[in-house]
C-alpha positions in Angstrom: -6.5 0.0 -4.3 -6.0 -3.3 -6.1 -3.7 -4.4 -8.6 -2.8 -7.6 -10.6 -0.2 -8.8 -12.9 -0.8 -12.1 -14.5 0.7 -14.4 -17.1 -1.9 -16.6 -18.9 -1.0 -19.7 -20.2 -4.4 -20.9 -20.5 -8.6 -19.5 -19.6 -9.7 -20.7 -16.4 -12.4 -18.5 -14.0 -11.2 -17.4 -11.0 -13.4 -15.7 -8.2 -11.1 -14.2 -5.5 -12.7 -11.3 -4.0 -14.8 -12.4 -1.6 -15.7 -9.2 0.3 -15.3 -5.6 -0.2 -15.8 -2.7 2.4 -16.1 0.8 1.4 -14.8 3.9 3.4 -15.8 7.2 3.0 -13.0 9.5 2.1 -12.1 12.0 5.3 -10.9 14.5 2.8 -9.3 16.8 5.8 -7.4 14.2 7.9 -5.9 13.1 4.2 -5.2 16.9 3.7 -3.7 17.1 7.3 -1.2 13.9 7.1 2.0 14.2 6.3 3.8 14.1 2.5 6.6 11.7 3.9 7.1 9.7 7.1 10.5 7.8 8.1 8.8 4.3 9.7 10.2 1.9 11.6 9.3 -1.8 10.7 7.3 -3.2 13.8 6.6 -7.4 14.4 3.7 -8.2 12.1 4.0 -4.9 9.8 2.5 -5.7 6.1 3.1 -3.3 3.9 -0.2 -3.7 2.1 -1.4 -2.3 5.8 0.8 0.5 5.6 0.4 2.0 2.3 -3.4 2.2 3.4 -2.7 3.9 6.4 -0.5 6.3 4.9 -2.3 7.0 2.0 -0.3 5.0 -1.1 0.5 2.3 -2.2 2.1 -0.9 -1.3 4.2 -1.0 -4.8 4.7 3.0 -4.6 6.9 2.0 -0.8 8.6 -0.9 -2.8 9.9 1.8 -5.1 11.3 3.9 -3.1 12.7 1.6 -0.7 13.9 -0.8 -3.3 11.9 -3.6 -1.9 11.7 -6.6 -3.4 9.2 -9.7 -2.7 8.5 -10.1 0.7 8.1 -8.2 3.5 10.8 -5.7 5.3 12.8 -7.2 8.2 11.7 -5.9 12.2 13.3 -2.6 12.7 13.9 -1.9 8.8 14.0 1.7 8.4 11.7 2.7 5.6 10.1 6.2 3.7 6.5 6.3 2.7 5.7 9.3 0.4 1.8 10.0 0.1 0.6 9.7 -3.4 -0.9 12.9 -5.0 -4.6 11.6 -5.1 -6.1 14.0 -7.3 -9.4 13.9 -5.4 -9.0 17.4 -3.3 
């Protein structure tokens, strides 16, 4: 899942994707996780990290656990909802 936001001011090239690896899609174990799971913020969490594991997105967690820039605080309690893929 990517997404950008930029504000141009003036047109430069920019290569930043130096890699991509590809998945496949284990259809039942996404069937099988859970809609929501309370988390507990651990040392080194990124939420980035999370949101793939759990099957969303980072800005979908910022939402619902009005997160702003950053990264939550060790031991932050937070909810992670899994997005409705459409794919099933």
């Amino acid at each position: 899942m990517l997404e950008f936001q930029i504000f141009l001011k003036r047109r430069e090239m920019v290569s930043n994707i130096c890699e991509i690896h590809t998945e496949p899609l284990d259809k039942k174990a996404l069937s099988e996780a859970p809609g929501i799971v309370g988390y507990v913020m651990k040392n080194g969490d990124k939420l980035w990290d999370l949101a793939r594991k759990y099957h969303t997105t980072e800005k979908r967690i910022r939402e619902v656990n009005e997160i702003g820039e950053g990264e939550p605080k060790t031991g932050e309690k937070i909810l992670i909802f899994k997005e409705n893929l459409g794919i099933l």
